[in-house]
N, C-alpha and C positions, 0 to 999 in steps of 0.2 A: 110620671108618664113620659116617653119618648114615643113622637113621633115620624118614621120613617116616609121614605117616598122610594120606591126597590121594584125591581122587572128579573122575573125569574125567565125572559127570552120575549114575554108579550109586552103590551103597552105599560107603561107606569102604573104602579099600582100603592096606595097607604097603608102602612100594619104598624099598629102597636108593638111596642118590643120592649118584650118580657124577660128576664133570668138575668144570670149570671155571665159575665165575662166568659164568652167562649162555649157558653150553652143557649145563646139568648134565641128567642123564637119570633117572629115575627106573625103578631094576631091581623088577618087581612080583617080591612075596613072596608065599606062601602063609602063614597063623597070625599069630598073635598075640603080639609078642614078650615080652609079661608074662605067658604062659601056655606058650608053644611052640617051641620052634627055627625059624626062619625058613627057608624053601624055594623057592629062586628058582625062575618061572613059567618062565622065557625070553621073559616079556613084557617091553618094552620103552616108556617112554611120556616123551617129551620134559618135564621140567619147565615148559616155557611151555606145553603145553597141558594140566595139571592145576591143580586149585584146591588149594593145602595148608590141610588143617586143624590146628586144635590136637593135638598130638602125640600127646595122652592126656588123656583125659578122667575125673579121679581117680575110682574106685568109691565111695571112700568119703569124702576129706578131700582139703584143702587145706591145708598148718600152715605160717602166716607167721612170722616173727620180725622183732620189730621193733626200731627203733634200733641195730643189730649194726655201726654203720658210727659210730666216735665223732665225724666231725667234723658227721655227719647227725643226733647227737641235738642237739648245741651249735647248731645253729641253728633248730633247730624249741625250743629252750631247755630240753629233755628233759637229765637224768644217763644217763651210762651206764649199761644196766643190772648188776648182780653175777650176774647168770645169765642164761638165753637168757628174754627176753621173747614170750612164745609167744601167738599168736592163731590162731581156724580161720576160714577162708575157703568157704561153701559150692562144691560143686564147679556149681553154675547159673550161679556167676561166670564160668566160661572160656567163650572163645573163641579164634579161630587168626589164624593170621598174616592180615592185611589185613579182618578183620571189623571193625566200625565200634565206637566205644568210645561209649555211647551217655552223656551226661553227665544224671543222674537228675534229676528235676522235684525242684524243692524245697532244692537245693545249689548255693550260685554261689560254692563253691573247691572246685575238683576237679582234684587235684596227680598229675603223674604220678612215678612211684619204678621205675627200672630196676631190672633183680637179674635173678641167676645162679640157676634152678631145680634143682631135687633129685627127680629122678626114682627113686621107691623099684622097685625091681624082683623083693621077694616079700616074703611074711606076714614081721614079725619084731617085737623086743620085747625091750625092754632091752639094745638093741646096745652091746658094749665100743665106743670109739672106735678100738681099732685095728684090729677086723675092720668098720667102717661102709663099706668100698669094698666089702664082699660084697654087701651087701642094695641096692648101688644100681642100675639099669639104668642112668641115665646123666645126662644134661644137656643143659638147654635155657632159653631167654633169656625171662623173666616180664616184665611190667608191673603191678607190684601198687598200681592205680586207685586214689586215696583223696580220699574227699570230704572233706575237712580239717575244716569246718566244722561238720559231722555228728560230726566225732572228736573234738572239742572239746566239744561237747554233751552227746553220750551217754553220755561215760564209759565207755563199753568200743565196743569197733572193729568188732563184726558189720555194724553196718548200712553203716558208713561204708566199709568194705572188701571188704564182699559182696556189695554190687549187681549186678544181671543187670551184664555184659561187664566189670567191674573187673578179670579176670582175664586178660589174654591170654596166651598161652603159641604158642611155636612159635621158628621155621619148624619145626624137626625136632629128635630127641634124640640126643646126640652120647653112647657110651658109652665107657668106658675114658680116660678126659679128666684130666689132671693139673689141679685146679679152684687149687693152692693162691696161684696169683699172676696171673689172669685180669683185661685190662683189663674194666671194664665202661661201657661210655658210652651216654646218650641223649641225642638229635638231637628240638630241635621246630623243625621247616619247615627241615630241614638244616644248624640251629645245633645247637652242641654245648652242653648245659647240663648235663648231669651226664660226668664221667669221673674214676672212679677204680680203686680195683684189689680183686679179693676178699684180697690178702695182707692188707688194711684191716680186716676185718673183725673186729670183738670175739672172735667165736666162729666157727670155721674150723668147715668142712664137718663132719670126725669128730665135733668136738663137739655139733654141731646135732643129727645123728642120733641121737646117745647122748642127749640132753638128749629130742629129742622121744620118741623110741622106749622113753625111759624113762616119760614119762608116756601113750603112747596106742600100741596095738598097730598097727601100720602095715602096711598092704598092698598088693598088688600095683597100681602106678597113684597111690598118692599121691603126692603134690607137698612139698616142702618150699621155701617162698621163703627165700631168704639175707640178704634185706635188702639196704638202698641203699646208696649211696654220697651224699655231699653235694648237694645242688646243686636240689632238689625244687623246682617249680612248677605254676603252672595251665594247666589245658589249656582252651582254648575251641574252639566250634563253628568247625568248616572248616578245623582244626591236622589233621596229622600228626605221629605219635611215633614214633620208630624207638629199640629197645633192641637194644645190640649189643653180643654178649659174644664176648670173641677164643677163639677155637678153634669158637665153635658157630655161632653168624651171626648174622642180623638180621630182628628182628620190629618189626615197620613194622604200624600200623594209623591209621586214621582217624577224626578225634573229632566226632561230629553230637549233635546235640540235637533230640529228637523232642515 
């Protein structure tokens, strides 16, 4: 099951989404799937003729981890961390699949970092790692924007990681998702510069949510980012980035400078 969050010109609205690559349909729902059981309309709406938004729009946080990919801290010349290295991302950073990644005045390295999202799907707080698959809704494919140069400066990662659009999130969230050996790859102008695998990662899913859920009560709609995989670069005005995680699909947006 995929589920979207798409406005064909009215208010946001949730559809299942059905078929084949390039046929897919979008079944409208009634509710809210972080609140409600979902209830199919009998409405019908082509995927080519909706706009998908970002899939969720956290209520309250965004919790990145960073370096969680060893051979991604070895080049940025970072140690691994001995625990999850945790930072919050304001939720004014998202946007959805094909919104424009706006590269901030004042920053000339601004790197993109594919990764595998953690969609929490109710209140919870101090989760064991082996019930963490209870509290998740599901999965979907991040780009966590970072102005490198601003990270380097500031000593801690708010501003550099929090920028209006730094956050894209979409196409839609994939629930029930075996996360623990998912390729993950980004594409800029249809090269491949990052591809690796979440088995990679320092701290696997279960741990992430224990580790964060033990420091911040998590609810319905936050975000957990997983961290990259190797291979991080700059993005400039008139690129395209596409992050693609196997099993959930691909978020593709566009990088401008205003």
């Amino acid at each position: 099951m995929r589920i979207a969050r798409f406005t064909t010109g009215e208010d946001p609205r949730f559809g299942l989404v059905e078929g084949e690559a390039g046929e897919e349909v979008l079944h409208v729902v009634v509710g809210d799937p972080l609140y409600a059981p979902l209830q199919p309309t009998g409405e019908r709406v082509p995927l080519a003729d909706a706009r998908l938004l970002a899939p969720v729009i956290p209520r309250s946080k965004v919790v990145g981890i960073g370096r969680n990919y060893a051979e991604h801290a070895e080049e940025l010349g970072n140690d691994v961390p001995q625990r999850p290295l945790v930072f919050l991302t304001p939720n004014t950073a998202v946007v959805g699949p094909g919104d424009p990644v706006v590269l901030p005045e004042g920053s000339q390295e601004v790197h993109y970092e594919g990764e595998l999202a953690v969609v929490i799907g109710r209140v919870c707080k101090d989760v064991p790692r082996e019930r963490a698959r209870e509290v998740v809704l599901g999965y979907t494919c991040a780009n966590d924007v970072t102005a490198r140069d601003w990270q380097r400066s500031d000593g801690q990662w708010a501003r550099a990681k929090g920028f209006d659009t730094s956050c894209p999130l979409g196409p839609w969230i994939v629930p029930d998702l075996d996360v623990a050996d998912l390729r993950v790859t980004t594409r800029l102008d249809g090269r491949t510069v990052q591809d690796g695998t979440t088995a990679d990662m320092v701290f696997d899913v279960p741990d992430l949510v224990a580790a964060v859920s033990a420091a911040f009560t998590l609810l319905p709609g936050d975000v957990i980012l997983t961290g990259t995989p190797a291979g991080v670069g700059p993005l400039a005005e008139g690129q395209r980035v596409e992050v693609e995680v196997e099993g959930v699909g691909v978020l593709a947006n566009p990088v401008v400078r205003r």
